[in-house]
C-alpha positions, 0 to 999 in steps of 0.5 A, a space after each residue: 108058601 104064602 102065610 095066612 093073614 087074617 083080615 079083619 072085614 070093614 065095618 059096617 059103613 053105618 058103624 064108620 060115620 061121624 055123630 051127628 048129634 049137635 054139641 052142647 053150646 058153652 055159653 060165656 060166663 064171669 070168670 072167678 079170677 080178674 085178668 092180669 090187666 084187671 090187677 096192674 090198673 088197679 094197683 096203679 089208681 091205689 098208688 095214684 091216690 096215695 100220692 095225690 093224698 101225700 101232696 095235698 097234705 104237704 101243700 096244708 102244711 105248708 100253708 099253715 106254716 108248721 101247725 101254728 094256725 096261722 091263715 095262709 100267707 098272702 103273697 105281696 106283688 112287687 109293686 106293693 114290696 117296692 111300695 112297702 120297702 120305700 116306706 120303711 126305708 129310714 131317710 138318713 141324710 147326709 151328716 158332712 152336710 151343714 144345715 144350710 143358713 139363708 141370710 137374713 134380708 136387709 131391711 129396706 130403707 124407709 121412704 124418706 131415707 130412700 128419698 134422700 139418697 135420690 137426691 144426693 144422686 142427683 147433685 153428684 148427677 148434675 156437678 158431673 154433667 158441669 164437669 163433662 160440659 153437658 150442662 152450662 154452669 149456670 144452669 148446673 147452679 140453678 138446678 143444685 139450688 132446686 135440688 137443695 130446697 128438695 133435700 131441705 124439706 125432706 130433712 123437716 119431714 115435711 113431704 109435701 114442700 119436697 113435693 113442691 121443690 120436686 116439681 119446680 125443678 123438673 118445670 126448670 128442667 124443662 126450660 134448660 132443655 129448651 135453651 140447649 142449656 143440656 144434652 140430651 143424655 144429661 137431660 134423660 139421666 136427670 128426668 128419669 132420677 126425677 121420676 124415681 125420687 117422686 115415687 119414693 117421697 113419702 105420701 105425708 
């Protein structure tokens, strides 16, 4: 036997549909509250500027040389350090050293003097070329009385008789040459003391 179920009859296909009345449009505002990325960028700038700040007052210190007013300090290249420590650098010099003494010049001989030596050079010339048998006797005798008259005017200060005896000599010279009287090397020897004892006679 079967139970009576109720049924509950369908609505109305008019009860059943969906409104159709459009929703009303939310429209996008500012919210109140800063997104969580909004707060953490912020605090980054703050801590950002804190440091900046931090350093830039360290670095003024540190150029102001503690407070003490000074400008900042100028750094030297090492061009101008070198030049500087150069400069300042004491020259010591070496104490074992002794001062070095130059010795004093001879002082040359006077004219006459130098005169005079020539001419006994030239004596000794002329008794060792007699010696050697380069010079005839004869001729050796001859030129040792011509180199005396020489010597004698110059110790009677008389310059211009030696100059004259000087002459007479080297005529004679010559002529002993000419008769093979002399070699000649011997010859060439006492020509050229010759010419040196006329450039040191004294002018007067």
């Amino acid at each position: 036997m079967m139970s009576a179920v109720s049924v509950i009859p369908d609505p109305p296909s008019a009860e059943r549909a969906w409104p159709t009345a459009p929703l009303p449009q939310v429209r996008a505002g500012r919210s109140r509250h800063r997104a969580p990325d909004d707060g953490r960028r912020l605090m980054w700038v703050t801590v950002t500027g804190a440091v900046v700040v931090v350093v830039v007052v360290a670095v003024m210190m540190a150029f102001d040389g503690g407070g003490g007013g000074a400008g900042p300090a100028v750094l030297a290249t090492p061009g101008e350090t070198a030049a500087a420590e150069a400069t300042e650098a004491p020259v010591v010099g070496d104490p074992s050293a002794s001062p070095t003494v130059s010795p004093s010049a001879k002082p040359s001989p006077r004219p006459g003097q130098r005169a005079a030596n020539l001419v006994a050079g030239m004596q000794a010339a002329v008794r060792g070329l007699v010696q050697q048998g380069q010079l005839s006797r004869d001729a050796g005798n001859e030129l040792g009385r011509r180199l005396r008259d020489v010597e004698q005017a110059l110790s009677g200060g008389d310059a211009a008789r030696a100059r004259e005896k000087l002459r007479e000599f080297g005529e004679r010279l010559v002529n002993i040459r000419r008769k093979n009287k002399i070699s000649s090397s011997g010859y060439d020897t006492l020509a050229s003391l010759a010419t040196q004892l006329a450039q040191a006679l004294p002018n007067r």
